[in-house]
C-alpha atoms as one frame of an Amber mdcrd trajectory, in Angstrom:
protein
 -20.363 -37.214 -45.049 -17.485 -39.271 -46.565 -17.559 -39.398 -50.295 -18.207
 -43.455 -50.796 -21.600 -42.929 -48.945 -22.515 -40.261 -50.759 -22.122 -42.228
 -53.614 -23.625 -45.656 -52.464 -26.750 -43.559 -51.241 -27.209 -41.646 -54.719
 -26.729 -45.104 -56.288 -30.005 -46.379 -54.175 -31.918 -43.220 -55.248 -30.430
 -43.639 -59.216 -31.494 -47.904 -58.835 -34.935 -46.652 -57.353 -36.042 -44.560
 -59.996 -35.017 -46.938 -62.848 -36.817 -49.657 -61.245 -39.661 -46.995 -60.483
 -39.901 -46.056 -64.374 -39.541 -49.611 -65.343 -42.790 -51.148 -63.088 -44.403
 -48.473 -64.466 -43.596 -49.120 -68.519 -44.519 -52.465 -67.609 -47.081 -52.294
 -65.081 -45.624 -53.522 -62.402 -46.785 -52.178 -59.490 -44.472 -54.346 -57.184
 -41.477 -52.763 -59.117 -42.867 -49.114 -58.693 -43.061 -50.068 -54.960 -39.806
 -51.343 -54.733 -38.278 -49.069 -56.836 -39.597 -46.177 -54.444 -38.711 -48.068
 -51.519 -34.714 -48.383 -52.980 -35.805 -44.183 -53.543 -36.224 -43.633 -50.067
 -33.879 -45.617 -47.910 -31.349 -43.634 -50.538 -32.853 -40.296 -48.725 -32.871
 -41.526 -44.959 -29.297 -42.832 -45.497 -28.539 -39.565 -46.817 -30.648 -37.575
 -44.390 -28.268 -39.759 -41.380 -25.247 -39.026 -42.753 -26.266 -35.388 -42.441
 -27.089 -35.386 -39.243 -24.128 -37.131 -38.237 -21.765 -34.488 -39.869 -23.807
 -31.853 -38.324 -22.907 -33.549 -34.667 -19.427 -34.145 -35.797 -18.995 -29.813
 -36.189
């Protein structure tokens, strides 16, 4: 997995979870959804590289 995706996918995990943690200070329940939904394309994009890498062995 090359380093700047690594990066950029952590990033959409780290951006997730802040907006997660905000919706919920402030009750927003459309932030905690998008904020999960930045969480989770974070862990597919991550889960893709993987398998990629794996393939490229």
């Amino acid at each position: 997995m090359a380093t700047g995706d690594k990066i950029d996918n952590k990033a959409d995990e780290l951006k997730g979870k802040a907006k997660e943690t905000v919706g919920k200070v402030q009750d927003d329940k459309d932030l905690q959804a998008e904020g999960k939904a930045d969480q989770t394309k974070g862990s597919i994009k991550q889960a893709g590289e993987k398998i990629k890498d794996a393939f490229k062995s």
